[in-house]
C-alpha positions in Angstrom: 0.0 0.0 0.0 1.6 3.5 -0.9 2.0 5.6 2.2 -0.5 8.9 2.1 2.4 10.9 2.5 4.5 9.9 -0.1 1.2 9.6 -2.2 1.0 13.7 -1.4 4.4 14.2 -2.4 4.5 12.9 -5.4 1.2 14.6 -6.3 3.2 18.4 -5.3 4.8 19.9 -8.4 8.5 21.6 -8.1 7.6 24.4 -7.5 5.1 24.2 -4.6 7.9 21.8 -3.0 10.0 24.6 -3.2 7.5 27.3 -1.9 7.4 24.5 1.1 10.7 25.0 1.8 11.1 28.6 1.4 8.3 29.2 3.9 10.0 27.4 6.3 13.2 29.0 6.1 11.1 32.5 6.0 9.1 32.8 8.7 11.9 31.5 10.5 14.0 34.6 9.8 13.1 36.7 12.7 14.4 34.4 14.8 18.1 34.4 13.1 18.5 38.0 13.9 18.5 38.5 17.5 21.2 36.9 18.7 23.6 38.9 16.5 21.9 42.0 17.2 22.5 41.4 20.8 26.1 41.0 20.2 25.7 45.1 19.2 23.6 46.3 21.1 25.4 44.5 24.3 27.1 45.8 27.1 26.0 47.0 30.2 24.1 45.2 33.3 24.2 41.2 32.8 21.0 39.7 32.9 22.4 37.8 36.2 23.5 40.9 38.0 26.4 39.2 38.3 25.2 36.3 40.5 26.2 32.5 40.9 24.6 29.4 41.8 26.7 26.8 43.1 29.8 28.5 42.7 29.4 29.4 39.2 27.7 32.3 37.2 24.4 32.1 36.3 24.4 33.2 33.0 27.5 35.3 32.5 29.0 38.6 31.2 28.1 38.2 28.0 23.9 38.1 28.5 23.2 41.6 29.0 19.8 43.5 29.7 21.0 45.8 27.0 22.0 42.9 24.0 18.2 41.2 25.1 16.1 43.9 24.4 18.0 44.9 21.6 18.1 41.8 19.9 14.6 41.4 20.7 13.6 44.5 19.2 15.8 44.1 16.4 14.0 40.5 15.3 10.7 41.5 16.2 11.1 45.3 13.6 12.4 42.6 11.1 9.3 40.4 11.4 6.4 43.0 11.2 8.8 44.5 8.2 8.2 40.9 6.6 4.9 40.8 7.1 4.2 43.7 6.2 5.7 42.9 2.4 3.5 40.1 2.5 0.5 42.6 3.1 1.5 44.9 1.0 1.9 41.9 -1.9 -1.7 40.8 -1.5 -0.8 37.2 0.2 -3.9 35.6 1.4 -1.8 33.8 4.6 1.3 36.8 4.8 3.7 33.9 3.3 3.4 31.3 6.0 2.8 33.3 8.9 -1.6 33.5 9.0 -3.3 36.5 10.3 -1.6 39.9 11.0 -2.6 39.2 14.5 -0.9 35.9 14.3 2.1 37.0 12.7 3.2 39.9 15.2 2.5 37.2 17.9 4.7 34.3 16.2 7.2 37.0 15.3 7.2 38.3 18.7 7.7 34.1 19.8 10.4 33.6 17.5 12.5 36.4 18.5 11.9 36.5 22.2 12.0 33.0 21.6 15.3 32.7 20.3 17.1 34.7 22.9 16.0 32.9 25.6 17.2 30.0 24.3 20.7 31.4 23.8 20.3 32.2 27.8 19.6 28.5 28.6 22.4 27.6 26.4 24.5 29.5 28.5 23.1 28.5 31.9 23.4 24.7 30.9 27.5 25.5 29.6 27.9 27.2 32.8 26.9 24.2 34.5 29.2 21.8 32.3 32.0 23.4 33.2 32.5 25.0 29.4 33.5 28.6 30.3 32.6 31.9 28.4 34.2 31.3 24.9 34.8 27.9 24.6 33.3 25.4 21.6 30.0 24.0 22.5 28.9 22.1 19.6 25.3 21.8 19.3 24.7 23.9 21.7 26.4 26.8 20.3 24.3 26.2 17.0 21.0 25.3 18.2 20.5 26.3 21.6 18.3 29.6 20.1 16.6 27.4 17.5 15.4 25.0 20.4 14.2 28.2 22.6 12.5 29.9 19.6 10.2 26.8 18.6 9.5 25.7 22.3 8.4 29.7 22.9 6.4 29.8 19.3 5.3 26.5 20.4 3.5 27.1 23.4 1.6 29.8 22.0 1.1 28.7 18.5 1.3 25.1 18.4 -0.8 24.3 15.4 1.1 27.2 13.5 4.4 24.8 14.2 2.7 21.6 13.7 1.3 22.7 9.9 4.5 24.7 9.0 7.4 22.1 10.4 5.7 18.6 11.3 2.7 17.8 9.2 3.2 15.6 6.6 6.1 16.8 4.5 6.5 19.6 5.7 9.2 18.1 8.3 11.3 18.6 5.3 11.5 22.4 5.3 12.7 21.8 9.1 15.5 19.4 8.0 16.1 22.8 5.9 16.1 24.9 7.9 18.4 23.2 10.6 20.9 22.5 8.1 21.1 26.8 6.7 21.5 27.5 10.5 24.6 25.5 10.8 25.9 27.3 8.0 24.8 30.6 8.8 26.2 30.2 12.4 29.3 29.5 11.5 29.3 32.4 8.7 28.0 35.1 10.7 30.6 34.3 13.7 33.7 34.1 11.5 32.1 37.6 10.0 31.7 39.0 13.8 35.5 37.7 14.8 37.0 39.7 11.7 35.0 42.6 12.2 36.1 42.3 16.2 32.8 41.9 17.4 33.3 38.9 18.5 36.0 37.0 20.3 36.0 33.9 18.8 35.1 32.5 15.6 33.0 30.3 16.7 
């Protein structure tokens, strides 16, 4: 017996597979920006005022008050700047992302989102013993990915389901996770040249 989903694949031309993808990687995009943002906009009062728990920082230097809301900002201005394209082009479902009320709230997710899963990151490295600076791997690449979708998730579960889960649409996730490697390691060799950063990694 042919499996429904394969069946549904097969039936998809090019390009609506390829709009499948794109989406994914798309309304994804407002979560990619924060986290570098923050690196600008950082400085200033850590998010931790400096405290430990067991002997070790909670979060560290590098998590400010400052780089959070301005990477926040910075992903959630990009986001209602997508959507609003997508108004402004006459798409029925503002390319992936539903309602205008929807979209400013799963921007909003996916931006907030992402930082606080960069946070976590760091809390859980503090905890290993990896210090401020030093390779993570995994971690360093996905720990904002994982706190963006569990944010966006809570919120707008069926929005995930239908965009990343559903059928084949777990395929434009495979995507996505595979760009981010990529674009991780880009941007941060990009930030170490430019001396924004102090690794390139």
């Amino acid at each position: 017996m042919i499996n429904p989903d394969l069946h549904l694949w097969a039936d998809m031309s090019a390009a609506e597979i390829a709009v499948m993808l794109l989406v994914g990687v798309w309304v994804f995009v407002p979560a990619l920006l924060p986290n570098s943002a923050a690196v600008v906009f950082g400085g200033g009062t850590p998010v931790d005022f400096g405290r430990s728990w067991r002997g070790k920082r909670i979060l560290g230097d590098g998590k400010t008050w400052r780089g959070f809301f301005g990477g926040a900002f910075s992903g959630i201005v990009l986001g209602l700047i997508m959507i609003g394209a997508a108004w402004l082009a006459g798409s029925p479902d503002l390319w992936g992302y539903g309602t205008v009320a929807d979209g400013i709230g799963i921007v909003a997710c996916l931006a907030v989102g992402s930082l606080v899963g960069d946070m976590l990151g760091s809390f859980l490295k503090r905890r290993l013993g990896i210090e401020r600076g030093m390779k993570a791997p995994i971690l360093d690449q996905y720990d904002f990915v994982i706190g963006a979708f569990l944010v966006v998730t809570v919120f707008y579960p069926q929005w995930v389901w239908s965009t990343y889960v559903e059928g084949w649409h777990i395929a434009a996730l495979v995507l996505l996770l595979a760009l981010v490697w990529f674009l991780h390691r880009g941007v941060n060799i990009i930030g170490y040249r430019l001396g924004l950063k102090n690794e390139p990694w």
